[in-house]
N, C-alpha and C positions, 0 to 999 in steps of 0.2 A: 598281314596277308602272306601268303604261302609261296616260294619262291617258284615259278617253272621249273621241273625237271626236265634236265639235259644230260645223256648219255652218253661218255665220249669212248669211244672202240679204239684202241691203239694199243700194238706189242710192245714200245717204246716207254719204259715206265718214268723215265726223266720227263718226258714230252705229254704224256700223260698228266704229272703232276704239276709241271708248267702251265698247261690250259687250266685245270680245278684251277689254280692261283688265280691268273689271268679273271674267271668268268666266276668263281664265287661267289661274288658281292652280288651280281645278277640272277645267278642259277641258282640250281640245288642241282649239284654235279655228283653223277654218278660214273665208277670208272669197269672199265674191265677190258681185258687183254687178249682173248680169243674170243674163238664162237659159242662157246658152251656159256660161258663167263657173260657173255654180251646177250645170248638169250634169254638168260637168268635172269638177266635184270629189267629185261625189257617185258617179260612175264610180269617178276612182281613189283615193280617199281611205275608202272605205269605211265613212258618218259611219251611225252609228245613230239621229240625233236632228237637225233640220235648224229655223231658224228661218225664218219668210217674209215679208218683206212682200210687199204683194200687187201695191204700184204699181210698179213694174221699168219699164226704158228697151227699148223706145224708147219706150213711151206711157206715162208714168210716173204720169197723171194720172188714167187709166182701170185697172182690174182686170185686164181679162182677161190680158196678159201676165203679170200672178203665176198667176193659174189653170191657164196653160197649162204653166207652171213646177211646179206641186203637181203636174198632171196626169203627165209626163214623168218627175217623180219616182217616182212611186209604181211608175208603170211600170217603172223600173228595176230599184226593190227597194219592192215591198209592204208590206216590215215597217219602213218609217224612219217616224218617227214625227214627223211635219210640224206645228209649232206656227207659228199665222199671228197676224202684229203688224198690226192692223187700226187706223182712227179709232175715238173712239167714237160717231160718229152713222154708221158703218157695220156694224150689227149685223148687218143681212144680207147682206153678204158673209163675215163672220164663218163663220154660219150656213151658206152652201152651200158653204163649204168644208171643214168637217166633214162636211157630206154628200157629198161627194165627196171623203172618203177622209183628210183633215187629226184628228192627232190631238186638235186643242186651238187656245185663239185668245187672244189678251193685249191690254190696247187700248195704244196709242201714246199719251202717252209712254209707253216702256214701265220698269214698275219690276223696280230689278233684284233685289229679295228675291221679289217675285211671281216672275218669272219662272225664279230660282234654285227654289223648292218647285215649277213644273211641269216643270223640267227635271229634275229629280231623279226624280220620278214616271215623266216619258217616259221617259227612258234606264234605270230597272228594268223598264216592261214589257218595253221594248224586248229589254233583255234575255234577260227570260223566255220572250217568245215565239219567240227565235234558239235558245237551249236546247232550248225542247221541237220545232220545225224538225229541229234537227239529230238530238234523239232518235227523230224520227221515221224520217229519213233513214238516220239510223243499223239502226234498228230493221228498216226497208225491205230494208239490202243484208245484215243480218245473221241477219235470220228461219232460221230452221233449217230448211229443208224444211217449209217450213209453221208452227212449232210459235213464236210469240213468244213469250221470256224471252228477261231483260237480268241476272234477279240469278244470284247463282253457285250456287247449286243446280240450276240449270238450265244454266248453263255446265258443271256436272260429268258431266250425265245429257248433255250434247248430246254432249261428248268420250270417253263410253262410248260409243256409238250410230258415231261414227265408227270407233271399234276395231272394234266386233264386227262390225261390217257387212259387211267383209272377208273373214269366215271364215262357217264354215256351221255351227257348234255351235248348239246350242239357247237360245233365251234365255226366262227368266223375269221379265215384268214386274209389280211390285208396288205397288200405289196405291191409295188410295180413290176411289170412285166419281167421274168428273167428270173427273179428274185428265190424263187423255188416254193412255191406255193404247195405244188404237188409234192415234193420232198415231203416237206412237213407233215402233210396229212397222210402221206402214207405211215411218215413215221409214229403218228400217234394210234394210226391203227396195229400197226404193229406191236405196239406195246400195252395192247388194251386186251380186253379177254375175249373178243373178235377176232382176234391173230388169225383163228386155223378157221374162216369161213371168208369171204370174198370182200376184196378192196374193190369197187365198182365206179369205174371213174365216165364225168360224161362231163364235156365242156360248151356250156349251153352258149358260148357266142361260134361256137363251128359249125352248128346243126339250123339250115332254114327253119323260120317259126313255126310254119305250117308240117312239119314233121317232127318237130322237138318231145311236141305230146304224146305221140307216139313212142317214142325213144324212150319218154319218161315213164308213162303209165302202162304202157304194148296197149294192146287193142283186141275187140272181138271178133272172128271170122264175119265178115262180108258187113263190117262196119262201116266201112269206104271201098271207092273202088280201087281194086286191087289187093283188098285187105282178105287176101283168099281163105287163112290160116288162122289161127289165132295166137298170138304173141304177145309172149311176157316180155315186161320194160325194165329200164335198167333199176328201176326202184325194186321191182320185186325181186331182182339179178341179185340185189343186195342184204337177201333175208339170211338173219343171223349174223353178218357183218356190217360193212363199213360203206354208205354212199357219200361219192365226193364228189361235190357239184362245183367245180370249176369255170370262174366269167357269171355269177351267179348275176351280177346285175345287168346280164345280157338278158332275162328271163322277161315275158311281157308279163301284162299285169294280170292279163285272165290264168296264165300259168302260177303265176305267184301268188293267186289263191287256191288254185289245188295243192299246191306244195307247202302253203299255211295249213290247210286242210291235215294233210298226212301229216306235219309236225304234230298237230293237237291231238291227233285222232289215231296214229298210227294205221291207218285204214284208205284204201287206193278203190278207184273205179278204173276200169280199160275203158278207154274208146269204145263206144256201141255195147256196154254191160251194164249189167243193174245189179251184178253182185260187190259188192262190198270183200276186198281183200284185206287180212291183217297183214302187218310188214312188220317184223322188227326190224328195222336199222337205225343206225347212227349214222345223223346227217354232222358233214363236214362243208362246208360251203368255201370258197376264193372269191376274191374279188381285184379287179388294179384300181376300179372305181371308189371315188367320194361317193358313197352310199348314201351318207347324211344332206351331202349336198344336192343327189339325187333323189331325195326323199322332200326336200325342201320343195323341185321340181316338177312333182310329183310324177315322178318316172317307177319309185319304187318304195312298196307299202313297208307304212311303218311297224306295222304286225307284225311284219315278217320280219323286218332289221333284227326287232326284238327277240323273236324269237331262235330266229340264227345266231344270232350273234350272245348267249348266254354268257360264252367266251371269246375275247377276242384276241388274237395272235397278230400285231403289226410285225411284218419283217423288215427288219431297214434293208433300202438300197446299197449293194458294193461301195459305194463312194462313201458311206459310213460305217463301215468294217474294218477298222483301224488293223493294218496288218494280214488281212485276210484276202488282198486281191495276189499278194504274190506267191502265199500259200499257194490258194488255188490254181494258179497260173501254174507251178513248180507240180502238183500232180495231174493236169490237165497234159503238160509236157512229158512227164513218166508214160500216160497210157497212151498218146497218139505216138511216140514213137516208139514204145512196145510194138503199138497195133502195126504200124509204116514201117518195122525193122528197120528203124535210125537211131546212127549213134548221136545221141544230142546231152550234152553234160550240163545245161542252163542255159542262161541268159546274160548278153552282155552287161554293163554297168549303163550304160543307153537303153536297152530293152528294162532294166529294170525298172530308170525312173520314167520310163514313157507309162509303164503299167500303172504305178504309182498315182502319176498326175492327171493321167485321163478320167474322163466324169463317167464313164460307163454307164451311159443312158438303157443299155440293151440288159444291163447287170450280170449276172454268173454265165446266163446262155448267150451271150456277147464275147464273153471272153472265153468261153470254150469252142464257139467256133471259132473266134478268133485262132486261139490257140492252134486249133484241128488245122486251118487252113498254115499257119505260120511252119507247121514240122512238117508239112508238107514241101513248100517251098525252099523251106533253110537249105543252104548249102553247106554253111559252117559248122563245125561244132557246138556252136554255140546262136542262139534265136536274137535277132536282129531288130530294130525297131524298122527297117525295110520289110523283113520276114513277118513282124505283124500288121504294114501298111501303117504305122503311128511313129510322125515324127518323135526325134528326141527331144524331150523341155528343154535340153542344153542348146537347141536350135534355136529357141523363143528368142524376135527381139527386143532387145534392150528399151523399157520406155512400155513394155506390153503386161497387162496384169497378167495375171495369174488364171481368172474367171475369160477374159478376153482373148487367152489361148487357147483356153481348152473350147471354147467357143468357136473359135477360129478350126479349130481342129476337126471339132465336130465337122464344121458345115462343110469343110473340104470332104471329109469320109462318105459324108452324107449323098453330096453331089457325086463324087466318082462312083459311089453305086448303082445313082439313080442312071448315070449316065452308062456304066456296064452293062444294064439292064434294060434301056433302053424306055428309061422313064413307068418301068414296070413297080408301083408301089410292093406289088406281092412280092415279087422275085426281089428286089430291092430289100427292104425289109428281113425275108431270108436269108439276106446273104450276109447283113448287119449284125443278124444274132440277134434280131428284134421285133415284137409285133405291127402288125399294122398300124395301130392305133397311138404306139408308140411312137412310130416314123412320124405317120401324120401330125403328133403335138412336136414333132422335135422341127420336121421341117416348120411350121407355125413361127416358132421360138424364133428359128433361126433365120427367118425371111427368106426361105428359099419356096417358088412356085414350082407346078409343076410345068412342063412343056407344052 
């Protein structure tokens, strides 16, 4: 295995050749004596960790040539982590080089067990923060069409999404609420040869039933009252692209035989017409419902399952995205404080494992308002598990599972909602990052009534 490179800057060629000795065995020690000499190497050597003194030639006796040295470095590469060997009656030079960007400062003489324990320190952040760079990086050119995940659950739903996209069979997506249902099927329109004609999205559990048909099919001039005009629906909105039926098992059963109809038939009636419209679209259907279970119920026809469902796309919930809640979390915090002009650098080592351990009932749009709501708040540098309203696991007591926390966790979040809100299911809910229907199975779960 290949030893860390480490840098070491000193005019002093004895002191120099003392430290290679000293840290050899640990390093791959590179040396140099000025600035030219110490940029040289930091170009092509590629050192993650660099030592400085600050007095360099040609003014060896004054500062500012190591300054300008730290300064050019950093420029290079941001992340080398610059440890400056100062006197000790020069604390403040010490001092403004840390403010200007020095990871750390040693006084001269300098010893070498100290200095072995901050080098060790330097070269893991150092490290860490070239990992998570590249995770980023990586993250940047391999985003899905919008949709980040890195674990393979998400790797498996991105390489279905590529198949079907292809083709124009019907797809049925299945998730719980949060989950990104809508992502997904934009994204397979997108990639399909429908691209440059219309994504037409209608979510049949937000429209009363007695206007949904309307919605769906438009209607004839003076079909009903008030139907002054005559208006096309969002089936025909969808000719040449992409309709995406959203809460599909919100749909009643009289509706879900016109919409088997135009599967079979590609052909639509308005309200109050007796002409026969062709449509091409490509139907994409969501659901957060047991379909199957609802079909058993006879809530919803099995035609229809059939024929929606050609293909079916399950998303797992956050809580099975192995690695993927802190991602998101780390670029949900990038663009709210972009958006809120806040300096914010992460998340404490508390804020990380509360993200971790939470069961994110509300899933992705849970944790983005969460988010939204925590850069808001933050005062620190850094996001808090007070700034996201979620205890620390390191709080959990002793003797308490694991499921029994996060249980316990919930029903606290739950209740101070309901109670912000004033026992408001809607407003509650919204403020969760959650659907209705969602609250209502969680409060169920958790034996919380309402007021």
């Amino acid at each position: 295995m290949d030893k860390p490179k480490l840098l070491i800057v000193d005019d002093d060629e004895d002191l120099r050749t003392q430290m290679k000795w000293a840290l050899a065995q640990e390093y791959e020690v590179f040396l140099a004596e000025d600035r030219p000499s110490a940029l040289e190497a930091v170009r092509t050597k590629k050192v993650p960790v660099v030592t400085l003194d600050l007095g360099l030639p040609p003014w060896p006796a004054s500062v500012e040539e190591g300054f300008a040295t730290l300064a050019e470095i950093l420029t290079i590469d941001p992340l080398i982590k610059v440890i400056i060997a100062t006197g000790r009656g020069e604390k403040e030079h010490a001092l403004r080089a840390v403010a200007d960007g020095a990871y750390d400062f040693l006084y001269k003489p300098v010893e070498i067990e100290e200095l072995k324990v901050l080098l060790k320190r330097a070269f893991y952040l150092a490290g860490l923060e070239r990992e998570h760079q590249e995770l980023r990086s990586r993250v940047g050119e391999e985003a899905f069409q919008g949709i980040l995940g890195t674990s393979q659950k998400m790797a498996e739903v991105f390489a279905t999404v590529r198949k079907v996209a292809t083709t124009d069979v019907p797809v049925l997506i299945s998730g719980e609420s949060g989950t990104g249902k809508e992502l997904v099927a934009s994204a397979i329109h997108r990639l399909s040869r429908r691209k440059n004609h219309p994504f037409v999205v209608i979510n049949c559990g937000a429209i009363p039933e007695n206007l949904l048909e309307a919605e769906l099919f438009g209607h004839e001039k003076g079909a009903y009252t008030g139907a002054h005009v005559q208006r096309k629906g969002r089936v025909e909105a969808a000719h040449s692209g992409t309709l995406f039926l959203d809460e599909i098992g919100e749909l009643s059963l009289a509706l879900q035989v016109k919409l088997l109809r135009f599967l079979q038939e590609q052909v639509i009636e308005r309200i109050g017409g007796r002409e026969q419209i062709k449509v091409d679209a490509r139907v994409i259907a969501a659901t957060n419902r047991d379909l199957k279970q609802a079909m058993k119920d006879g809530t919803f026809r099995e035609d229809l399952y059939f024929r929606l469902g050609v293909i079916t796309i399950p998303l797992p919930p956050l809580r099975e995205r192995e690695g993927d809640t802190v991602l998101l979390a780390n670029a949900f915090l990038r663009r709210y404080a972009a958006e809120n002009k806040k300096k914010l650098t992460g998340f404490t080592s508390q804020a990380v494992s509360a993200l971790q351990e939470y069961a994110w009932p509300g899933n992705v749009r849970e944790l983005e308002n969460r988010l939204k709501r925590a850069v808001i708040m933050a005062e620190g540098n850094k996001i808090t598990p007070v700034d996201l309203e979620m205890e620390s696991p390191e709080d959990k007591p002793e003797g308490v599972s694991l499921k029994e926390a996060r249980e316990a966790l919930e029903k606290d979040l739950v209740t101070r909602a309901l109670t912000r809100n004033n026992d408001n299911i809607t407003k509650a809910a919204e403020d969760l990052g959650i659907s209705r229907p969602t609250l209502y199975e969680l409060m169920e779960k958790l034996g919380i009534g309402r007021k």
